[in-house]
Every structure is written in C-alpha cells, then in structure tokens.
C-alpha positions in Angstrom: -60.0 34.4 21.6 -58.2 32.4 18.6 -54.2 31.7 19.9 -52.2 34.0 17.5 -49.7 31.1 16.8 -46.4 31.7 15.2 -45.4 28.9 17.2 -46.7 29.0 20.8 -44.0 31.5 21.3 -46.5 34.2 19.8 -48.9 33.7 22.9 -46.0 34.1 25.0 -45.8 37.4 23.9 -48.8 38.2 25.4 -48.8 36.5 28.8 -48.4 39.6 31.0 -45.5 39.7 33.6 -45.2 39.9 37.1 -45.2 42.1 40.1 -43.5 39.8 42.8 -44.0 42.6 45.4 -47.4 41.1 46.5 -47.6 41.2 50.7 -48.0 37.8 51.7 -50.2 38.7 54.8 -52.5 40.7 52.6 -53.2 38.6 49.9 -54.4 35.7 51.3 -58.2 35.3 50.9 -58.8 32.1 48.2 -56.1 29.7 48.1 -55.9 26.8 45.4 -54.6 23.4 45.8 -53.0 22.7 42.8 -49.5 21.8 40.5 -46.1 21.4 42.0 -44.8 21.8 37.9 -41.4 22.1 39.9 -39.6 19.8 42.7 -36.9 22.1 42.5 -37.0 25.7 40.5 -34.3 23.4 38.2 -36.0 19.9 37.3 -39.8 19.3 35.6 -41.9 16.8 37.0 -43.9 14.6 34.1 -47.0 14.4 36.4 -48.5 17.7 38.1 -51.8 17.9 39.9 -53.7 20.9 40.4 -57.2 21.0 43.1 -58.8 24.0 43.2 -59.8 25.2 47.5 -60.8 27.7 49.4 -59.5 28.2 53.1 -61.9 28.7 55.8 -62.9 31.8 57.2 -61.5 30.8 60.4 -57.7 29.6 58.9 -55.3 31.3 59.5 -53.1 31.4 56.1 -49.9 31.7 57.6 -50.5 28.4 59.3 -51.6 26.7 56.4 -48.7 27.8 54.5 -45.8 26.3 57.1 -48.1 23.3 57.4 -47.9 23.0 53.7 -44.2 23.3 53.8 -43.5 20.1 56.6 -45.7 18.4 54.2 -43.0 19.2 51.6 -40.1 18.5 53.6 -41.7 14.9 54.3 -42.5 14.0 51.2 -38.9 14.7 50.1 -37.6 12.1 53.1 -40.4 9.8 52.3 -42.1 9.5 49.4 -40.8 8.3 45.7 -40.4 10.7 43.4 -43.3 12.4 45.2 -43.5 16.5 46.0 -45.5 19.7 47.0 -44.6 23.3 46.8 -46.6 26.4 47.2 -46.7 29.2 44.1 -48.4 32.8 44.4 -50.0 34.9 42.3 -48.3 37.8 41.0 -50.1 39.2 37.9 -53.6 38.3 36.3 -56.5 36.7 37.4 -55.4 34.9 40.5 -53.0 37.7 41.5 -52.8 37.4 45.6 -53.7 33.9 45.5 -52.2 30.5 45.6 -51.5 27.3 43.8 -50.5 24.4 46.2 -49.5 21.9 43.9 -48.3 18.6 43.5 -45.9 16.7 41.7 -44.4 13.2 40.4 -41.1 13.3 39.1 -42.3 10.4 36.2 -46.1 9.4 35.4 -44.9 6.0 36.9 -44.7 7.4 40.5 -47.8 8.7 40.2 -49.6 5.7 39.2 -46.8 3.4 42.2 -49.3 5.6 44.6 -52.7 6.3 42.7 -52.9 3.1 40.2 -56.3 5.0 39.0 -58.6 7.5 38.8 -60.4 7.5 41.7 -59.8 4.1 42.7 -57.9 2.4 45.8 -54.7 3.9 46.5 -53.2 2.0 49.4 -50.1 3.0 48.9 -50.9 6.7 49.4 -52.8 6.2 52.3 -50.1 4.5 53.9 -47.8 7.6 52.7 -50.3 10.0 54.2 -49.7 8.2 57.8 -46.5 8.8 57.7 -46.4 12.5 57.6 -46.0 13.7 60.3 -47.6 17.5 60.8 -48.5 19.5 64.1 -52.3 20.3 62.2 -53.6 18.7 59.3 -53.9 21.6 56.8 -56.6 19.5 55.0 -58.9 21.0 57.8 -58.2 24.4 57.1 -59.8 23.9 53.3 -63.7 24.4 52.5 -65.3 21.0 50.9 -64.0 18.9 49.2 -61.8 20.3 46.3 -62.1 18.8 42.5 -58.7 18.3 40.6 -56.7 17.6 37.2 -53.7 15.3 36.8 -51.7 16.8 33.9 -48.5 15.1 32.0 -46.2 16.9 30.4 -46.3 16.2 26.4 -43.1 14.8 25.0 -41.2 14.8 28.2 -39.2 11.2 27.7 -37.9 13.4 24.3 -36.7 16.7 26.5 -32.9 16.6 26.8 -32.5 18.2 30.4 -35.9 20.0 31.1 -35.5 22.6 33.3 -38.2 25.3 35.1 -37.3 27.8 37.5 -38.9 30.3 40.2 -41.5 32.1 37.4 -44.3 30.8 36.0 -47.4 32.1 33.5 -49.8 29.3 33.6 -52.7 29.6 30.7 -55.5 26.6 29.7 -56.0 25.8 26.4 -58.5 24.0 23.8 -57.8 22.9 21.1 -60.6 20.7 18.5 -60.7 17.1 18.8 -60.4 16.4 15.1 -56.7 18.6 15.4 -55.4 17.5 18.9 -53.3 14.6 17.7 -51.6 16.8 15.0 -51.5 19.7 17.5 -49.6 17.1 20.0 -47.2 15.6 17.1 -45.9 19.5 16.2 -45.7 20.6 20.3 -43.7 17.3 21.1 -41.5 17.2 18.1 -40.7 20.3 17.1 -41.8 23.6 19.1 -40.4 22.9 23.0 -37.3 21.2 21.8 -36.8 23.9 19.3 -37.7 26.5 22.2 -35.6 24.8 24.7 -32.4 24.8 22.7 -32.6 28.6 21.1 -34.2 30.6 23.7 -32.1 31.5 26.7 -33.6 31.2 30.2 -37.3 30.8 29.3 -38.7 27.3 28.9 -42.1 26.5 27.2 -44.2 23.0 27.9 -47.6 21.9 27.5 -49.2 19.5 29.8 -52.4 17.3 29.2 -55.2 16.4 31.8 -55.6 12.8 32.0 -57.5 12.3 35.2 -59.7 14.5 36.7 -62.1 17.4 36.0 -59.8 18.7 33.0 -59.3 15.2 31.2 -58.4 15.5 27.6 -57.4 19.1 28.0 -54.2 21.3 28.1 -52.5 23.4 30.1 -49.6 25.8 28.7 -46.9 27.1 31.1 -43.7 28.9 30.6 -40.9 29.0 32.9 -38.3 31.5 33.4 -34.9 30.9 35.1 -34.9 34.0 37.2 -36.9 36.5 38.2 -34.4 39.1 36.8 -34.3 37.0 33.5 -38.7 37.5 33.7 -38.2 41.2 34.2 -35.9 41.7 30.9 -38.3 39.7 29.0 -41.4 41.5 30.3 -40.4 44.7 32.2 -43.6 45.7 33.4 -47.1 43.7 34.2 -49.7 44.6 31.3 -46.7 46.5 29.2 -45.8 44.8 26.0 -42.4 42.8 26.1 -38.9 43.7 25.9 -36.5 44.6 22.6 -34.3 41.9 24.7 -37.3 39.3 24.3 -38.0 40.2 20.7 -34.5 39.8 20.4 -34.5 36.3 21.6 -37.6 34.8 20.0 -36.3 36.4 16.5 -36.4 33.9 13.9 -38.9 31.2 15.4 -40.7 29.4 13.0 -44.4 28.9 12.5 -44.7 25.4 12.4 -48.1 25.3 11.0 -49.9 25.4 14.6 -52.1 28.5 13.5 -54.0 26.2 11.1 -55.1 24.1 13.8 -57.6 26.2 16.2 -55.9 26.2 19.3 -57.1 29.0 21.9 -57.0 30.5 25.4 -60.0 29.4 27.7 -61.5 33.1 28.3 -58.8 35.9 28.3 -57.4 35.5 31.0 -54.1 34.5 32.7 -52.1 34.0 36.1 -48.4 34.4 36.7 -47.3 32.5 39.9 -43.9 33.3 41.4 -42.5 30.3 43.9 -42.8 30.9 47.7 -41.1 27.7 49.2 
C-alpha cells in the first residue's frame, strides 16, 4: 500500500485509535522486547531498541512485568542516560501484546555501553551486574530474541521534543535512490513544522542502524494524553475527529508523495504506556 502523503500527517489520518480498556491478566500470551521511545511520557530518547520475544509457556506475565519494572527503577539510579519501560497493545495487530523497550537518551550513551554492533560491550555487562532483581526476567523469554537500534531523524534540530502516554507505531520503506531526499524533507521541514502547529500530537521518524531492520524506518506518533488521542480518534477503526481535521488543516505537502514511501503490509499497533 503506497503512503498517501500530504505530508506524513495524511498517514496519520489513518492510524486507527485505541481502546485502552484491554485486561492486563487476559492479554498476555506473546510479549515483545522492544523500544522504550519514552524515559518519561514527556522527553524522546535519540536511541530506541526494539527485540522481538515470546514468554514461555510456563511464565507467568505478571512476574515478568514487575521484574521488568525493578529493571527500570535501576537503570534510572544506575545507568547514563540508559532506560526501559513496558507499552501495551491497544488497537491493531499486536492488540493484547507488549513492547518492552529500551532507550538512550542521546546515540552517544548508547554507543558509552554498546561501542558496536555486536561487538564487546564491557561496559554493559558490567551494568547488567549491577541490577539487582529477585528473577532474571531474561529466563522467562523463549530463544534468543533478534533486535533493531533506531535513531530518531533530526533530533539535535527538535526544539523541546516531547512524547507522551499514546503511541501508533507503523514501519516504513522507502527506495534507496529517494531515502536521502525523503530524510532531508522529514528532518527539515515536516516534524518541526508538525511540532510547532499541531497541539498535543507529536510526529518522528526513527531509522534502524543496527540490527535486523538496518537502513529502515520506523514512524511513530505520540499523543500527550489519552483524552487528547480520544478527540483526535474517537473510536478504534472509525475515521478521525472534526477536532483533528481541525488541527491538521492547512499542512503542506512538502513533496513527500513523489518519493515512494509506504507502510510494510497494512497493518498497525497502537501501544498505550503501562509503567
């Protein structure tokens, strides 16, 4: 499916809202280990890094989940610029299941504790000693999980980039031959433009550079409230609001359509915040 730009804004049209009413206790059969876009619902990290896992039939969820969040309340104490926080699904394709994800506040944190792909990261394992949890929650997961590291285009040009407690995550693929223009438009003219005209709802577009998704993109919007979600998309598969149309009125095209960029597949997931 082509991305009907007008802007990215016109994709955001069609990312489909959430249902945050999900029961924890019943939704809890694949998990993924993946982004934490967010240290806080307020700041953006410049480094997020999403695994993909599965628990094990014996785990019990709820365990994995409050070991997951002493993992985030060390890391906060001890680690540089270093986080984890645990989203759900609410709506689409993942709806019931998880992201665990983690982030680096700047790309140089990331690379203070993994210098490279792959490589020795002595830094991190030292890190990793230092956490102190009652059960690993690594032993809960099936194999061994692959992963992307994404960094957020333009983010040393965002004046105060914020995020917040929603979240519509889609990938995207763009051609080789138009990824550098693509980039130049994103960076330098659609999220500043969308950051400074549309109220509570913030638009970035992140970029694999290690890992399974190296070299391509991921596009996530963020909204400041759950409430703020809801009058933008009242209803999950309903069309959006007047109140969104409202606030999206008058966004240019900047000459992205021209340049190929699509969904992967048609499908989407809406993650909500749990800790």
């Amino acid at each position: 499916m082509l991305f009907p730009f007008a802007g990215i804004f016109i994709l955001i049209k069609h990312i489909k809202p959430m249902n945050y009413c999900v029961n924890l206790k019943n939704a809890i059969a694949t998990l993924i280990v993946a982004m934490v876009i967010i240290p806080s619902f307020g700041q953006i990290a410049e480094v997020v890094s999403l695994r993909e896992i599965t628990l094990k039939k014996d785990a019990n969820p709820i365990m994995f989940q409050n070991m997951m969040h002493i993992v985030r309340n060390e890391l906060d104490e001890k680690a540089m610029g270093a986080h984890v926080n645990i989203w759900m699904g609410e709506r689409g394709e993942r709806k019931g299941e998880y992201i665990h994800a983690y982030s680096f506040d700047f790309k140089a944190a990331r690379d203070y504790y993994f210098p490279e792909a792959g490589g020795a990261a002595p830094r991190a394992e030292a890190l990793n000693k230092r956490v102190q949890v009652p059960v690993d929650p690594g032993t809960m997961i099936e194999g061994t999980p692959t992963y992307t590291d994404y960094v957020l285009l333009g983010f040393d040009k965002l004046v105060t980039p914020r995020g917040g407690p929603v979240a519509g995550v889609r990938k995207v693929e763009v051609p080789a031959a138009n990824q550098a223009a693509f980039e130049k438009i994103v960076i330098e003219k659609l999220q500043p433009y969308w950051q400074e005209h549309v109220d509570g709802m913030y638009v970035y577009l992140y970029k694999g550079d290690r890992g399974e998704r190296k070299g391509q993109y991921l596009y996530v919007v963020f909204f400041d409230s759950i409430e703020r979600r809801n009058a933008y998309y009242p209803s999950e598969g309903g069309d959006s609001s007047d109140a969104f149309k409202k606030a999206t009125e008058g966004i240019p095209d900047f000459g992205l359509e021209k340049l190929g960029a699509k969904v992967v597949g048609d499908s989407y997931t809406d993650y909500v915040i749990v800790y």
